[in-house]
N, C-alpha and C positions, 0 to 999 in steps of 0.2 A: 461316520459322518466326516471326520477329519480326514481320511482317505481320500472320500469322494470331493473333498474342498482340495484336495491337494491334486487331487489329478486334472481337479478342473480346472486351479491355479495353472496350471503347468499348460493346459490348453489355452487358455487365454493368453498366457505369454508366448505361445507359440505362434498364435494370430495378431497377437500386436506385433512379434519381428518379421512377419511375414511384409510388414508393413499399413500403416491406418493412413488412410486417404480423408484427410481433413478438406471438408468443400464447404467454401462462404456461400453460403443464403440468405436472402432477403429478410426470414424472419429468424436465424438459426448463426449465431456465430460461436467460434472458440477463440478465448481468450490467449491461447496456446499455439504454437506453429504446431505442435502434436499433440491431440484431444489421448488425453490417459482416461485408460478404461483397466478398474481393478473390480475385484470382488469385496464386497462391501455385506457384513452382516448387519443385519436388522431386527431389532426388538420389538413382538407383540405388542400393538396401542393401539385404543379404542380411539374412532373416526365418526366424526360426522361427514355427509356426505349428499349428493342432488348430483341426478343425472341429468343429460344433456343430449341431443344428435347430433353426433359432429359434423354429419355435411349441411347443416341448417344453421347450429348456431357456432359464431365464431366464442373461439377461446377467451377473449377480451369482454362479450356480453356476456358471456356464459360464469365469467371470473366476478362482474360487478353484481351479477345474478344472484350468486354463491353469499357474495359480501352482504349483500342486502339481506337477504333470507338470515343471517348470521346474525343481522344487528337487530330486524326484526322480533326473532328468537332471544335475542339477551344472553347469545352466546359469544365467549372466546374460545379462540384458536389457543390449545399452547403449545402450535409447531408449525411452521412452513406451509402454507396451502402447498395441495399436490391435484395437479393435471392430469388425469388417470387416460392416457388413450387405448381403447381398444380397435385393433382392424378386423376381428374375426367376424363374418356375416356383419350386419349393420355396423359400420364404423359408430363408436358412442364414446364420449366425453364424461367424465364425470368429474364434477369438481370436489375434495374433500381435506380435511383437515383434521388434525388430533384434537381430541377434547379431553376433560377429565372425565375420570373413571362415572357413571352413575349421572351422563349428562342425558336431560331427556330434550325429546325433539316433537316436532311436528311435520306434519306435511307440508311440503315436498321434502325437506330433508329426510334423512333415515339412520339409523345407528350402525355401524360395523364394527370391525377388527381389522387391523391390519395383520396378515399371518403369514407374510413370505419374510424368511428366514434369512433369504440372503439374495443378493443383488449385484447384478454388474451398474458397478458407478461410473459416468465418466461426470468431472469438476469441473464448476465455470464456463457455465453456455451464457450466452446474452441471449435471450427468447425475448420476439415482440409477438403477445399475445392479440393486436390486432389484427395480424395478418390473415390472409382467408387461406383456407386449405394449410394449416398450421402440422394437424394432425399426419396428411402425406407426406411435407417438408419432413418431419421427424423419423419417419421411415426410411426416407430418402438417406436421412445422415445417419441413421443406426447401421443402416445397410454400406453406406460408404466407409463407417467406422469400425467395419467388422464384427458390431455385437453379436451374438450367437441366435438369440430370436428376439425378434423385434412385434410381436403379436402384442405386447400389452406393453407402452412407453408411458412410463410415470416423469413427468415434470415439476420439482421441486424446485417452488419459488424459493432461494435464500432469502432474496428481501423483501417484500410483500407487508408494507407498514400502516398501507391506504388500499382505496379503493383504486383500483389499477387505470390509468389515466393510457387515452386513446394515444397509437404512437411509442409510447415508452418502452424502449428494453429493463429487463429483468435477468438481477445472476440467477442463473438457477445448476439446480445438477439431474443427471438424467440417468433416470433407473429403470433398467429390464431387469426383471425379476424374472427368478428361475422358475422356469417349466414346471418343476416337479412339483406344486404342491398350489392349492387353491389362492385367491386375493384375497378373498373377505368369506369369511366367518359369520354369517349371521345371531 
């Protein structure tokens, strides 16, 4: 496994001096003249979670959606809500966050895992999740940022203290998770 971390380190660095093409968007900025993108490991944690269709609902209803269901239920987050997009066949959204071990839920939410291992990170985006077509935008910059595959972008609110007020940017950080191995564990 260290190997394969190492060869891929070495890949990655080879496509950041290739050069990363940082582009301002509307809903998508970097804090940075150059958006870094490392390899970031990740530990196993149990998620609550509620999907979404991304070309129907925006990110911003889809987020106070999330939030509501949350408070409804008598649940805490204890970590970062995370923006799960998918683009493979139907573009879907999924809103989710970590809970403690043995937390139970109701419908519409659902319980998972999180089980990707490891992830290309890049730090300090400013996301406004009101924007419409939020889920393309992020494509758009994975692809201009050179991440390796961009099929499943996770967006990690750092600050996320309220319910997400219409307009607002958010730091967050932006995680493709590697190919090789499943998102959730049921």
């Amino acid at each position: 496994m260290k190997r394969f971390l190492t060869v891929l380190a070495a890949l990655l660095i080879s496509l950041l001096l290739a050069g990363c093409n940082n582009s301002e968007q509307q809903a998508i900025e970097s804090e940075n003249a150059e958006f870094k993108i490392a390899l970031q490991e990740v530990n196993t944690f149990p998620l609550v979670s509620m999907y979404f269709d991304a070309e129907t609902k925006t990110s911003q209803s889809a987020l106070q959606s999330f939030r509501q269901e949350l408070s409804n239920q008598h649940l805490q987050p204890t970590g970062p809500l995370l923006m799960i997009f998918r683009s493979k066949g139907n573009p879907s959204l999924e809103i989710a966050s970590p809970v403690a071990e043995n937390t139970m839920v109701k419908s519409p939410l659902f319980l998972g895992e999180w089980r990707y291992p490891v992830v290309f990170e890049g730090q300090h985006l400013d996301i406004n999740p009101s924007v419409p077509n939020l889920h393309q935008e992020l494509i758009e910059f994975a692809k201009a940022s050179n991440f390796p595959d961009h099929s499943t972008i996770v967006v990690r609110l750092i600050e996320d203290e309220s319910i997400p007020e219409t307009g607002k940017t958010y730091t967050a950080e932006l995680w493709i998770p590697l190919p090789s191995a499943s998102l959730f564990s049921d």
